[in-house]
N, C-alpha and C positions, 0 to 999 in steps of 0.2 A: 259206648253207652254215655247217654249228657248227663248233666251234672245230677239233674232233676231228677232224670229216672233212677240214680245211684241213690241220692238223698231220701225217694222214697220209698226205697227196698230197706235201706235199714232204719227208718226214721220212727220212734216208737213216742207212744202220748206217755205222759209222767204228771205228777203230782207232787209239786216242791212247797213246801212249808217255808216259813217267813216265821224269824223268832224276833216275838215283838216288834214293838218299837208302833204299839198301837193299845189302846185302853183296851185290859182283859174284861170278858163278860163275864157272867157269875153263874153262867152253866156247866155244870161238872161233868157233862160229857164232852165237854168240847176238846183239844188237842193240844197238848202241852207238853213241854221239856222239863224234866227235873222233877216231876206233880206227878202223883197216881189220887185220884177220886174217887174211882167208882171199883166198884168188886160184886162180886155175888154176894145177895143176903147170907150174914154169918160168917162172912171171909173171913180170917186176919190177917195183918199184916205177914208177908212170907218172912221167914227168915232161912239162912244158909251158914252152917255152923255157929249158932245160935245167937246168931247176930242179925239184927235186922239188914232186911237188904237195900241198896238204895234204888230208889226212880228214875228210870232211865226217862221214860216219857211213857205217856199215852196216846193212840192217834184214834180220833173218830172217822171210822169209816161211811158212816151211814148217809150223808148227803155232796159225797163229792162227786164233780161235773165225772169224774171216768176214776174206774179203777179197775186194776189188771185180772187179766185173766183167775188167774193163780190167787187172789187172794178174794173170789168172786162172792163167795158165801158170807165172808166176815165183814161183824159190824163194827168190830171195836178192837183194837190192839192195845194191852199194858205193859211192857215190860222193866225187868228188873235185871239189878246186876249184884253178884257177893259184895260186900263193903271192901275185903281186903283187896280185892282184884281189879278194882276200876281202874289203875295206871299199871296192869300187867300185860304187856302185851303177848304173852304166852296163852292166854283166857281163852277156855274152851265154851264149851254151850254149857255142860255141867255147871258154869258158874253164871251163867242166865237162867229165869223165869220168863218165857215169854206165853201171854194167856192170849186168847183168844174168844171173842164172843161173835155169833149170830146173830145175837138180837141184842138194844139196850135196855131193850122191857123189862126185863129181870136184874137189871144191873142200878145197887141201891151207894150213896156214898159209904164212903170208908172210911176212919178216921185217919191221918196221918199220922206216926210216932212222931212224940215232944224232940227228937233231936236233929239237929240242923244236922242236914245231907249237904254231899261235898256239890252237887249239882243245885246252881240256882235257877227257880221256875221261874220259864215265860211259859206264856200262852204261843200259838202257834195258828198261823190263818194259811189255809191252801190257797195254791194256785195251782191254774190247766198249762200244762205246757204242753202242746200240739207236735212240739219236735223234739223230739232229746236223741243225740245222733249217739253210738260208741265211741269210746276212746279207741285211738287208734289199735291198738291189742287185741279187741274184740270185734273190728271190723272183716267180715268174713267175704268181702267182694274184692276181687283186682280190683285196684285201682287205676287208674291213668297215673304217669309218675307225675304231672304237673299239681296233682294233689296231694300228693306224696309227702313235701315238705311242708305242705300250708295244711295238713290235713284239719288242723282244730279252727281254722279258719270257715271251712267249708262245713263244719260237722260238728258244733258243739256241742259238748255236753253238760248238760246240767248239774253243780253240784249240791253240798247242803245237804237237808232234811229230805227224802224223797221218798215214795211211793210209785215202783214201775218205774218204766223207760227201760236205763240203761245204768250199768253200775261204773261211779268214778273211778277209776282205777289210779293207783298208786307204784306198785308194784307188778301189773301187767296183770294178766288175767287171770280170773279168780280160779285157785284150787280149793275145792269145796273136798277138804281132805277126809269128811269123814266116811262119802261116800262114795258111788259113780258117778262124776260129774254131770254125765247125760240124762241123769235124774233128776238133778235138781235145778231149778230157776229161782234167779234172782225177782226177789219180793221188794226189800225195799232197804233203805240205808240211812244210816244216823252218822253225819257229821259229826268231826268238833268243830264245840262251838266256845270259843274263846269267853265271849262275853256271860253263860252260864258256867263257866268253869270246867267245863267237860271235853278233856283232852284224851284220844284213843292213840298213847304209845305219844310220839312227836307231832301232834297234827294229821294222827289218821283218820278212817273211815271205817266204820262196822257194816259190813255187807250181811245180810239175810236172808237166806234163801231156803227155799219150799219145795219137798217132794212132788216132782209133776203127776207119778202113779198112784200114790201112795198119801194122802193129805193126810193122815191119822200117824204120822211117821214124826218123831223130833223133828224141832226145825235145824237150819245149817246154819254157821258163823263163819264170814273170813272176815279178820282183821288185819289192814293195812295200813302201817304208817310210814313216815319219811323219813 
């Protein structure tokens, strides 16, 4: 098989975010690290043992060039994390809020609580990435051996902020331990990101992933660091 035909069996589109490093706009649906805006009319702020929780980020779904199968109905992501557990790398989902909206029509601002969270906001702008290959762990083709050791040469993968493609791996491939793995797909992944503060474990990754049968099901967590 030539290279082409391997690159396009497994080569999936993604959608990678860009933290800053560009004038935020001053619409509260837009996509951001560290910022929750928007909630349902009459929402409050969540709390998790009676402490407010902090802002992981929000992602607007509603106008990007592609987005994955799996997260095809939704317009909007907020998620949150317990305050005590954002540098535990033990954290299970129990200790996330992850919301989800269909539509932004019903979705009114929200006030922020007065106290500084350990994550500092940027705004966040998408981009279409056309190729995002697997790390080698989750490459499910023989290979030719002459790829073998150049494999991230021929197959990159995308890391960062992302929606879809393909998940960075750290630690080899994901065990989605709370279920059967052949249930659930990988959705999307939140970096750290140095320059907001937001460190998972040494420099990991939070993988998120979505029942393929069952959409109305918790969502899934693996967390990898180095």
């Amino acid at each position: 098989m030539k290279l082409k035909e391997i690159q396009a069996k497994v080569s999936r589109k993604a959608i990678s975010f860009q933290v800053g490093g560009f004038k935020p706009d001053n619409n509260p649906y837009s996509s951001w690290i560290g910022k929750v805006l928007v909630a349902e009319k009459g929402a409050s702020w969540p709390q998790h043992g009676g402490k407010n929780m902090v802002p992981v980020c929000q992602l607007s779904l509603t106008n990007l060039p592609y987005k994955p199968a799996i997260l095809s109905e939704i317009a909007f992501i907020t998620c949150f994390i317990a305050a005590d557990n954002l540098e535990n790398p033990e954290v299970n989902i129990e200790d996330f809020l992850i919301l989800t909206y269909n539509s932004i029509d019903n979705l009114h601002p929200i006030r922020m609580p007065e106290e500084k969270f350990s994550i500092k906001a940027f705004q966040l702008k998408d981009n279409l990435i056309e190729n995002d290959y697997p790390c080698y762990d989750d490459c499910n083709i023989d290979l030719p051996e002459k790829y073998t050791d150049v494999y991230e040469d021929y197959f990159p993968n995308v890391n960062g902020i992302k929606i879809g493609g393909w998940p960075t791996l750290i630690q080899g491939e994901i065990n989605w331990s709370q279920s059967n793995n052949n249930e659930i797909e990988f959705a999307f992944q939140i970096d750290s990101v140095a320059k907001a503060g937001l460190q998972w474990g040494d420099g990991g990754i939070l993988h998120i992933g979505r029942s393929k049968n069952n959409r109305d099901k918790e969502w899934y967590i693996n967390w990898q660091t180095l």
